[in-house]
C-alpha positions in Angstrom: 10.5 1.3 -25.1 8.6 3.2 -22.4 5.4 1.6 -23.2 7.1 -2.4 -24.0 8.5 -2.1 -20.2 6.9 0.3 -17.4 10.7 0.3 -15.9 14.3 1.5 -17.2 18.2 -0.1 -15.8 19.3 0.8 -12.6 22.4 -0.3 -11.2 23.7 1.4 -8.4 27.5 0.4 -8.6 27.6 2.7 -11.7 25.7 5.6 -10.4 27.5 5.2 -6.7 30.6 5.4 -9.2 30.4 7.2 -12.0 30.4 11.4 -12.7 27.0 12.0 -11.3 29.0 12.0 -8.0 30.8 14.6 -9.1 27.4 16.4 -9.7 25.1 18.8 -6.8 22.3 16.9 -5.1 20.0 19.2 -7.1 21.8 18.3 -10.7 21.1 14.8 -9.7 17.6 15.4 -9.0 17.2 16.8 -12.4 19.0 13.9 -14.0 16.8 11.5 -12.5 13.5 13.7 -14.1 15.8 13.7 -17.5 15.9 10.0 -17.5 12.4 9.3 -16.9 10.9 12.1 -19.5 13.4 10.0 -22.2 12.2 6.4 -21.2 8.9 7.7 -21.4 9.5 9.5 -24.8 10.9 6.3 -26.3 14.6 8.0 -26.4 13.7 10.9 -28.4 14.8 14.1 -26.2 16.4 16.8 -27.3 18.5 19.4 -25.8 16.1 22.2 -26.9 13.0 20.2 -24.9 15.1 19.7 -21.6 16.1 23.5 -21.3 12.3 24.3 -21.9 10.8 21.9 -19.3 12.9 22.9 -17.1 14.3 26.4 -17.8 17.4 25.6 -15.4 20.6 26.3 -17.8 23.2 26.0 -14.5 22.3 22.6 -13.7 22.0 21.3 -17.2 25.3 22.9 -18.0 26.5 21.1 -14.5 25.7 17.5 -16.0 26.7 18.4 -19.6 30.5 19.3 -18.2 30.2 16.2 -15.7 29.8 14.2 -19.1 26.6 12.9 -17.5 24.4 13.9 -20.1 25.4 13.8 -23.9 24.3 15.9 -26.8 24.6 15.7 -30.2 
């Protein structure tokens, strides 16, 4: 996917509306990296590999709770 389109879905309306908002500034900061490192990974990202890049458990937790972020 990542390397078929240089791009991934936006649509503000949903992010303006959905739990995100519910999120800090810096969660939704770290969201927007999250998103980017899985488009770029061709959806393959696992929990494991996001609490390694970026070894911040409070915010990941944050988005987890916020049901921004799912996890199998």
């Amino acid at each position: 996917m990542g390397k078929e389109l240089p791009f991934f879905q936006f649509e503000p309306p949903q992010y303006l509306t959905g739990n995100i908002q519910f999120c800090s500034l810096e969660s939704q900061g770290l969201f927007i990296n999250i998103c980017a490192i899985y488009w770029q990974r061709e959806c393959h990202l696992t929990l494991n590999q996001i609490k390694k890049k970026f070894d911040r458990l409070d915010l990941i937790s944050e988005l987890i709770d916020n049901d921004v972020i799912k996890t199998n």
